[in-house]
C-alpha positions as CSV (number, residue, x, y, z in Angstrom):
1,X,243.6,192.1,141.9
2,X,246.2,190.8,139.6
3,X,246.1,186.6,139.1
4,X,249.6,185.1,139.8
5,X,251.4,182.4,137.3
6,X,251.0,178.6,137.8
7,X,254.2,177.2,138.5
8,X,255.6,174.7,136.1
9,X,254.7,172.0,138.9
10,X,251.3,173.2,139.2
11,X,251.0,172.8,135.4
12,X,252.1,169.4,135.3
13,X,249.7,168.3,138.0
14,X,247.3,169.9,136.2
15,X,247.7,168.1,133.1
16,X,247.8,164.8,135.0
17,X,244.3,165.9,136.0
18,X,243.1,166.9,132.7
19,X,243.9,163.3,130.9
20,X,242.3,161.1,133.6
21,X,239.0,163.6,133.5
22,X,236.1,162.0,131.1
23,X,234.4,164.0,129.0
24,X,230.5,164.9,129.7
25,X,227.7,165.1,127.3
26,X,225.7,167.5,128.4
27,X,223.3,166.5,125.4
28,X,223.0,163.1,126.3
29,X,222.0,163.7,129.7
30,X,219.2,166.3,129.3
31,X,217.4,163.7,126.6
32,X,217.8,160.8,129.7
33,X,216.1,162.8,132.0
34,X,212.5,164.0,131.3
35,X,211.3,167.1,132.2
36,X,208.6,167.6,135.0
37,X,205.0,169.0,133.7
38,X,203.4,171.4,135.5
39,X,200.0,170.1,136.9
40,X,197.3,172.7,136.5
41,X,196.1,174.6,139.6
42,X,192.5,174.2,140.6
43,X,190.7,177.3,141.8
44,X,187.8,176.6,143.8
45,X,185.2,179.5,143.2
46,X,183.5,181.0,146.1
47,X,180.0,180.6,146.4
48,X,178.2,183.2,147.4
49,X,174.9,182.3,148.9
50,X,171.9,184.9,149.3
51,X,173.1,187.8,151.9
52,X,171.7,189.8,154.7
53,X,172.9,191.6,157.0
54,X,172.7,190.5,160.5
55,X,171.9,186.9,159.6
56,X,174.4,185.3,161.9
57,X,174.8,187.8,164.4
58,X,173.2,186.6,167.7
59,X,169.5,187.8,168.8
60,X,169.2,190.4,171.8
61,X,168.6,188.7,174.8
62,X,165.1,190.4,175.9
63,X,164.5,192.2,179.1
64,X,166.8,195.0,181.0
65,X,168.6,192.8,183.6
66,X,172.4,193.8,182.9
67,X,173.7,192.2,185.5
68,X,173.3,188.3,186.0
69,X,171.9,186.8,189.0
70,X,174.3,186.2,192.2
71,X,174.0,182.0,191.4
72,X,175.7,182.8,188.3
73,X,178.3,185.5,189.1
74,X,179.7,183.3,192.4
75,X,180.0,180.0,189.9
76,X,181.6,181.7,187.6
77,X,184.5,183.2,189.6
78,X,187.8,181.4,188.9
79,X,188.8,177.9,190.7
80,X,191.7,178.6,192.8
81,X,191.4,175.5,195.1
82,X,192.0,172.0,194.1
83,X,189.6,170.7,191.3
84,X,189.2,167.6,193.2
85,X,188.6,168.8,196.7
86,X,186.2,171.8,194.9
87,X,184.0,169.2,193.5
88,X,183.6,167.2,196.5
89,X,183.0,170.4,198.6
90,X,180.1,171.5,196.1
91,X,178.6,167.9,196.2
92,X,177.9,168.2,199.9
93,X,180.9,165.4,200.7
94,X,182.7,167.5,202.8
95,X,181.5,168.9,206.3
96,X,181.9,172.5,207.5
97,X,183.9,172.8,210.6
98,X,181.9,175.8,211.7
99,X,179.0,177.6,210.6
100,X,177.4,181.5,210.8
101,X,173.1,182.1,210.5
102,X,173.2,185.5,209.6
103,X,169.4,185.1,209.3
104,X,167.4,188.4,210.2
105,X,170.6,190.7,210.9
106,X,170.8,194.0,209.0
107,X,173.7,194.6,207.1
108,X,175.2,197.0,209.8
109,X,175.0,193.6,212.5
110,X,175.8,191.2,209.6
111,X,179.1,192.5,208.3
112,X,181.2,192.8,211.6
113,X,179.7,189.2,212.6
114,X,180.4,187.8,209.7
115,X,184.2,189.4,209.4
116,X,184.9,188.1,213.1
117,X,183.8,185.0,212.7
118,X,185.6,184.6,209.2
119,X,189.3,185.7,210.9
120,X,188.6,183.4,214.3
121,X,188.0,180.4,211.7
122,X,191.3,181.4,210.0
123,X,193.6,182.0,212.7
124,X,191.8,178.8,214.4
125,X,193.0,176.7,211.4
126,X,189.6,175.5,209.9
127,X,189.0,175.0,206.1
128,X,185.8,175.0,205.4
129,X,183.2,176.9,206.9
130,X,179.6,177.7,206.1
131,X,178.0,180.9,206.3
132,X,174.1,181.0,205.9
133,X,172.4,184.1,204.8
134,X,169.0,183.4,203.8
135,X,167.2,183.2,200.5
136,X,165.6,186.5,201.3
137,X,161.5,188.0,202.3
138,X,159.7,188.4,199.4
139,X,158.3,191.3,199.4
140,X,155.2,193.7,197.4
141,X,156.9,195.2,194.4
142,X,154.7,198.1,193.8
143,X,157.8,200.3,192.5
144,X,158.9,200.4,188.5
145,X,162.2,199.2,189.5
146,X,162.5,195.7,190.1
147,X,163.9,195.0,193.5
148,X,166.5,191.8,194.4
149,X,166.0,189.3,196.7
150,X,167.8,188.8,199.8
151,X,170.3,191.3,200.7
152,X,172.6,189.3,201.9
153,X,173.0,187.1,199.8
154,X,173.7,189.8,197.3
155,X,176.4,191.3,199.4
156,X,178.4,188.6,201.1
157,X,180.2,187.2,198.3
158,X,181.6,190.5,197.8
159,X,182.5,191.3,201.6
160,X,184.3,188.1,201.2
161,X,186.4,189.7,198.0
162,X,187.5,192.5,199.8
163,X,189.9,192.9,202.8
164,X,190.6,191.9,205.4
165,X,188.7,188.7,204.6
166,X,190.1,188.5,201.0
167,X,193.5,187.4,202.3
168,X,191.8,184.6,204.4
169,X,189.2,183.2,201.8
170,X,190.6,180.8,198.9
171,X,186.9,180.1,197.4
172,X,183.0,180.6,197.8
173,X,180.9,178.4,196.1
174,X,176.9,178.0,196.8
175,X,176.1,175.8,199.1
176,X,174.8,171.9,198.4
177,X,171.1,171.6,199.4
178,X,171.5,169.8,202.5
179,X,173.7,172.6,204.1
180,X,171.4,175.1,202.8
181,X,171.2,175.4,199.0
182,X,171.1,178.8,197.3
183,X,170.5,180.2,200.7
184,X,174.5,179.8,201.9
185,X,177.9,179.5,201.4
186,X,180.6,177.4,201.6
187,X,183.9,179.4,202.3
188,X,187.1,177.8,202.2
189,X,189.3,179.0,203.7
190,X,193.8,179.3,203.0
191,X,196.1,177.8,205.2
192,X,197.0,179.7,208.1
């Protein structure tokens, strides 16, 4: 790239420029302005303590029972009703509108009456219903394998999470102990 010639106006402006432009002392300036120093870094040194292995790892939990109890498993399923309604339902505060005893069916009877009587609720327009299962017979456990408690208790929750009932039932929460305790269910139900 070739650099072109000023023009003899150019020049003359330039010149102009020059005279008016004060000189600057670099020297002067540097001494004015002092120089940073660098602070020194701080390292902090680890301190290693005494070691073993498995110190803060947490301690087995003893006995075989994989599977938590069903008090635990239905209060831990998610909250997918209003907070404020949920809380007052597991208080006691609200009333069923209808209520099933499937006290001293057999699974066979229980899951049919229980599966009607969830869909009439629904289609009828009620919220909240309670269904009442039982605490369970205790029963001789001569066997090595340990045996649950009340059958249905066990398996209602999960007939209720599993069609056709599962696209009619918003939540199911234990029971408060003046509708029955650990031995029912409140099911509320979506809108219809």
């Amino acid at each position: 790239m070739t650099r072109r010639k000023l023009t003899p106006d150019e020049i003359d402006l330039w010149r102009k420029v020059a005279e008016t432009a004060q000189r600057f002392h670099l020297e002067k300036h540097l001494n004015e302005v002092p120089k940073p120093k660098p602070k020194p870094i701080k390292v902090a040194k680890p301190r290693i303590g005494s070691f073993e292995i498995g110190a803060n790892g947490k301690p087995s939990s003893p006995g075989h029972d994989v599977l938590p109890g069903i008090s635990e498993r239905v209060a831990k399923t998610p909250l997918r009703m209003d907070k404020k309604k949920f809380g007052k339902m597991k208080r006691g505060k609200m009333l069923p509108e209808g209520k099933i005893d499937l006290h001293g069916m057999t699974l066979a009877q229980a899951h049919p009456a229980l599966t009607g009587f969830i869909l009439r609720s629904h289609a009828e327009g009620k919220r909240l219903v309670l269904v009442i299962t039982g605490k369970g017979k205790s029963k001789r456990d001569d066997g090595p394998i340990p045996v649950r408690l009340g059958v249905l208790k066990h398996q209602v929750p999960q007939w209720l999470t599993m069609p056709p009932l599962s696209g009619a039932v918003l939540q199911v929460a234990e029971a408060h102990l003046k509708h029955g305790g650990t031995g029912a269910y409140y099911v509320y139900l979506r809108r219809h």
